[in-house]
C-alpha positions as CSV (number, residue, x, y, z in Angstrom):
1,X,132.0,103.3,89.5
2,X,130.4,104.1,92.9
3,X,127.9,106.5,91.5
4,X,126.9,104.3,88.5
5,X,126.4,101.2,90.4
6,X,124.2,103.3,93.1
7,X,122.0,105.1,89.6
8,X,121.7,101.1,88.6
9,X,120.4,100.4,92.2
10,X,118.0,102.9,92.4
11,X,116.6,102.8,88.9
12,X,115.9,99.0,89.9
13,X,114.2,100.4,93.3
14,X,112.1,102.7,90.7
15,X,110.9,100.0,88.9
16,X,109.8,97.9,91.4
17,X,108.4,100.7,93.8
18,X,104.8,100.4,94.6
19,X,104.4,98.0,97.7
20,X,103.2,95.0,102.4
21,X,104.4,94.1,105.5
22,X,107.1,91.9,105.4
23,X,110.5,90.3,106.9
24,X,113.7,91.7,106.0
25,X,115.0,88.3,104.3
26,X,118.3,88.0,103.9
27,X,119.7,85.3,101.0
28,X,117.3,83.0,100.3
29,X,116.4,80.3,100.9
30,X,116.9,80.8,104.6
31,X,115.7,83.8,107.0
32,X,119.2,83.9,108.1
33,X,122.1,85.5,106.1
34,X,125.5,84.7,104.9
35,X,128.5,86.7,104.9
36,X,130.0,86.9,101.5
37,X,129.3,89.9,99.0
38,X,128.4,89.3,95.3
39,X,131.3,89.6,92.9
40,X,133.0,92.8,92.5
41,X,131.3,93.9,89.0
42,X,128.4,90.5,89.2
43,X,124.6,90.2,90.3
44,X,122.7,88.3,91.6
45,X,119.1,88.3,90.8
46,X,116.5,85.7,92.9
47,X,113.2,84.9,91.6
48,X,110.8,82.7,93.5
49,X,107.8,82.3,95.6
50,X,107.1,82.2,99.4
51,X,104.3,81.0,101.1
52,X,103.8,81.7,104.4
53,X,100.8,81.3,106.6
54,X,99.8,82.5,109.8
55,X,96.1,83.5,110.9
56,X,96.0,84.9,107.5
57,X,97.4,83.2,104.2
58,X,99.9,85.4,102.9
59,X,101.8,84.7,99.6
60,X,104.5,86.6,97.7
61,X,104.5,85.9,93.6
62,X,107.1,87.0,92.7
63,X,109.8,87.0,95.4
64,X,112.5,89.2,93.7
65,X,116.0,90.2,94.8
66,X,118.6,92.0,93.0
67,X,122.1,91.8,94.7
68,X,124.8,94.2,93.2
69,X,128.6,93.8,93.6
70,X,129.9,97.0,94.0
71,X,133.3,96.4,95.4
72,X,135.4,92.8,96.9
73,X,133.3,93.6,99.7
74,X,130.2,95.8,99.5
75,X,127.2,95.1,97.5
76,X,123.8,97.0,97.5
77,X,120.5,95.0,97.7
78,X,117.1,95.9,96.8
79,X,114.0,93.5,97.6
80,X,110.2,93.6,96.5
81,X,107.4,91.4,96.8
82,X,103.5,91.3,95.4
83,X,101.1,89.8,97.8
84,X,98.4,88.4,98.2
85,X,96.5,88.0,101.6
86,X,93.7,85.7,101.8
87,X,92.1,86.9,105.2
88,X,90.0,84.4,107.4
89,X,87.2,86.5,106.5
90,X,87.4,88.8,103.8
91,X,88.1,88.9,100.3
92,X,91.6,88.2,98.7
93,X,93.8,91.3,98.5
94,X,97.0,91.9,96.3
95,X,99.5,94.6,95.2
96,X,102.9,95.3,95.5
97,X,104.7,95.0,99.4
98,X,107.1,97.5,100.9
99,X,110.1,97.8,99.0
100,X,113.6,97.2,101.4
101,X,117.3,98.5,100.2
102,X,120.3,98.0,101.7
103,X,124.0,97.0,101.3
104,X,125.9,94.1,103.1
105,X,129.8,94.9,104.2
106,X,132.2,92.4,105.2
107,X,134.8,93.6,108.0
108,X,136.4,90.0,108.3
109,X,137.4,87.7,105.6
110,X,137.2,84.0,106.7
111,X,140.3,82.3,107.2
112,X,141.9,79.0,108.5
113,X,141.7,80.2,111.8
114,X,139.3,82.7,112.1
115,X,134.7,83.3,110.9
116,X,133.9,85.8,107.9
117,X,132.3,88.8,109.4
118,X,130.1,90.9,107.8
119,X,127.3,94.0,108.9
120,X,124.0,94.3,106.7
121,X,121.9,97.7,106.8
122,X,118.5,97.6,105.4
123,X,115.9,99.8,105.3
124,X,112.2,98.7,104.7
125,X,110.7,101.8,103.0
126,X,106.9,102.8,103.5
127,X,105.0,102.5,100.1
128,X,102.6,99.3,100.7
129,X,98.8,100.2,101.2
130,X,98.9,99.8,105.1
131,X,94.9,99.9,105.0
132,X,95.0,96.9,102.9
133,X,97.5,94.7,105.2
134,X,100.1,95.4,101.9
135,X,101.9,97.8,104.1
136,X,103.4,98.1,107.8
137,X,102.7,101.8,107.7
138,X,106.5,103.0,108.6
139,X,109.5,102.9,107.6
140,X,112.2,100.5,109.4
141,X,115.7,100.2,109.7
142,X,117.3,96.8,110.5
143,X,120.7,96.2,111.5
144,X,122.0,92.7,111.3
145,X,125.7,91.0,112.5
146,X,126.6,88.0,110.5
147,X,129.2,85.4,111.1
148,X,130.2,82.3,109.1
149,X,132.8,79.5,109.5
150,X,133.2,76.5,106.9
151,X,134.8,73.1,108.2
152,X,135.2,70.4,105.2
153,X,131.8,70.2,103.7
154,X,130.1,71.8,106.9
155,X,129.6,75.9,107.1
156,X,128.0,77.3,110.4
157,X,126.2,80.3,110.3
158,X,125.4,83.3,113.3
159,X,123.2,86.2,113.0
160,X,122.2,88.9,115.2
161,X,120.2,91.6,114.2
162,X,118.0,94.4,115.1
163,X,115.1,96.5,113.8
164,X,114.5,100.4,114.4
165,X,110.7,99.7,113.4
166,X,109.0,103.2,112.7
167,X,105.5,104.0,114.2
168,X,102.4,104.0,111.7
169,X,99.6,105.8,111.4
170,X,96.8,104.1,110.2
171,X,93.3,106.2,109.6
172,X,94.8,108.9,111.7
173,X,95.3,106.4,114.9
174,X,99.0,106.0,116.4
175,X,99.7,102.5,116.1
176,X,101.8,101.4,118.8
177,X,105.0,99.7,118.0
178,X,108.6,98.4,119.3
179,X,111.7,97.8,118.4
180,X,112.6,94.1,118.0
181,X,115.7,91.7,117.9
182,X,116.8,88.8,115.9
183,X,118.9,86.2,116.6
184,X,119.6,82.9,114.5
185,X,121.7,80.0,113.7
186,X,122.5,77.7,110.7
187,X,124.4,75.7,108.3
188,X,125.0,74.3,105.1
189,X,126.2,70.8,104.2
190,X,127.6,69.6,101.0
191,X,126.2,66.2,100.6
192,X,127.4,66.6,96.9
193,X,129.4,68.5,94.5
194,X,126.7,71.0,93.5
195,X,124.0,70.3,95.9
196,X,123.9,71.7,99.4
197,X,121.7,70.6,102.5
198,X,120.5,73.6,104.8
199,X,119.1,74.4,108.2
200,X,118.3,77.3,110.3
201,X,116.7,78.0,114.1
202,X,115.8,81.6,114.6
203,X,114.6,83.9,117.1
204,X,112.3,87.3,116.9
205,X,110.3,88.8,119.2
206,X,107.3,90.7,117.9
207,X,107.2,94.5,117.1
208,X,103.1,94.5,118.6
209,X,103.7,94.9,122.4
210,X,101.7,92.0,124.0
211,X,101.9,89.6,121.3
212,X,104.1,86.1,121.2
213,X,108.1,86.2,120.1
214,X,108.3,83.6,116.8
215,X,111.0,80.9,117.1
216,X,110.9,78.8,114.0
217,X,113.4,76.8,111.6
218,X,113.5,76.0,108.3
219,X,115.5,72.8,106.4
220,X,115.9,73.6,102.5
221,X,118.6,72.6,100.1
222,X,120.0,74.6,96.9
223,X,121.2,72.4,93.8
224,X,123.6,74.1,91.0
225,X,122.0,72.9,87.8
226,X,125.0,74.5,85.8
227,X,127.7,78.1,86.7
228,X,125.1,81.2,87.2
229,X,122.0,78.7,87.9
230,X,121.1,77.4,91.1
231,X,117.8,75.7,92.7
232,X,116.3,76.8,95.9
233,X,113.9,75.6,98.0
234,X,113.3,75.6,102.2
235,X,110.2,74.9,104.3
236,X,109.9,76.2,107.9
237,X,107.2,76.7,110.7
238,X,106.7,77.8,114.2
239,X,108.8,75.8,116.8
240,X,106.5,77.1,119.5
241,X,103.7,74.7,121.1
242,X,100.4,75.1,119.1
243,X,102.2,77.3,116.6
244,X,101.4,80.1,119.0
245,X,103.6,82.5,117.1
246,X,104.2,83.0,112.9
247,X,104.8,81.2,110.9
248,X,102.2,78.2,111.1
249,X,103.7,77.3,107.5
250,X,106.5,79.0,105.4
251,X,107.7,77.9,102.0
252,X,109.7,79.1,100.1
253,X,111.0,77.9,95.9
254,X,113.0,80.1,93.9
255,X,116.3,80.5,91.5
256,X,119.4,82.6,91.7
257,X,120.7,84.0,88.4
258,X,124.2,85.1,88.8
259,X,125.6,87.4,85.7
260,X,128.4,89.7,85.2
261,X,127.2,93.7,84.9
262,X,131.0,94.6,84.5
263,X,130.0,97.2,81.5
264,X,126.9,98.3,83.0
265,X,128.6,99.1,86.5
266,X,132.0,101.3,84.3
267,X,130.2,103.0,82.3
């Protein structure tokens, strides 16, 4: 089972492989992440679009994510965006964004008493164009703590993460890079059966020494429309004064698709 959900995984990766610069994003519709896994045997597919603008314009179309269940509590990931930058000053540029895998494991089921646990290991892999801006250049490796506890309608949610970010070279010059760290904190509110109100606040400090650390939040909601089809939506900026840090604007719309892949997954 292990080795055909991992063939399915990276024949999706294949498919999509081509690709910019961009956040590890967790679950959208938020930058923060949750703690459950996808069904043993299920997937979860997200399609959507996020804007986000800092000094540049930057859109994804599409925003996809395939989440695979490969266990109660393991699931593999794979993410990949198309861009397009619109620079102050140049002409618009587009193409495929660097591709991230990864796999989410939860070490603590939530109970009465106690938060869910669960650690996430991504790695953002190095295919974008980094001359065009559709490309950080490196490889990085993000690791990411995630807690969640669920009171009545209200679930609080904890992340803390950080990023192994690789060192590009771009046009044979050493671009000089650190590592960074993420911290964040959100919930979701049932306001009704199938539709859910959610926030976030989060924290990152850049990975270009010098430059400002972005502290943002988002508010968003996700309504069920019927079982496997949900609604998405959040939109976020830059908490700091003047918007000093990204992102000036971030906006995000989408659907999740959730399916069974039993056969696929045992054959």
């Amino acid at each position: 089972m292990k080795r055909a959900a991992a063939t399915l995984l990276w024949a999706t990766v294949a498919i999509f492989i081509a690709g910019a610069n961009q956040e590890a994003f967790a679950i959208p519709p938020l930058v923060a992440g949750d703690v459950p896994t996808a069904d043993k045997g299920g997937a979860e597919l997200f399609l959507g679009t996020r804007h986000q603008r800092t000094g540049d314009l930057e859109r994804e179309i599409p925003f996809i994510e395939l989440v695979l269940g490969v266990s109660a509590w393991q699931e593999l990931t794979v993410e990949a965006p198309y861009l397009s930058l619109t620079p102050a000053q140049s002409s618009v540029r587009t193409g495929f964004g660097d591709v991230v895998v990864g796999t989410k494991m939860v070490f603590l089921r939530e109970a009465e008493r106690r938060p869910g646990v669960a650690l996430s290991v991504e790695a953002k892999l190095n295919n974008g164009d980094s001359r065009q801006g559709l490309g950080s250049g490196a490889v990085d490796y993000e690791l990411r703590l995630r807690s969640q506890k669920t009171l009545g309608r209200f679930t609080a949610l904890g992340n803390v993460g950080h990023t192994f970010v690789g060192t590009p070279v771009i046009d044979g010059v050493r671009q000089e890079r650190r590592d960074t760290w993420f911290f964040a904190v959100g919930q979701e509110y049932r306001v009704a059966e199938k539709t859910k109100f959610v926030s976030e606040l989060y924290w990152r400090n850049s990975d270009i020494p010098g430059e400002a650390a972005t502290f943002a939040g988002d508010v968003g909601f996700k309504q069920e429309l019927r079982s496997g089809l949900q609604v998405q939506a959040a939109v976020g900026k830059s908490l700091r004064s003047g918007s000093l840090a990204e992102p000036q604007l971030r906006i995000y719309v989408g659907v999740k698709l959730a399916f069974p892949v039993s056969r696929v997954v045992s054959s």
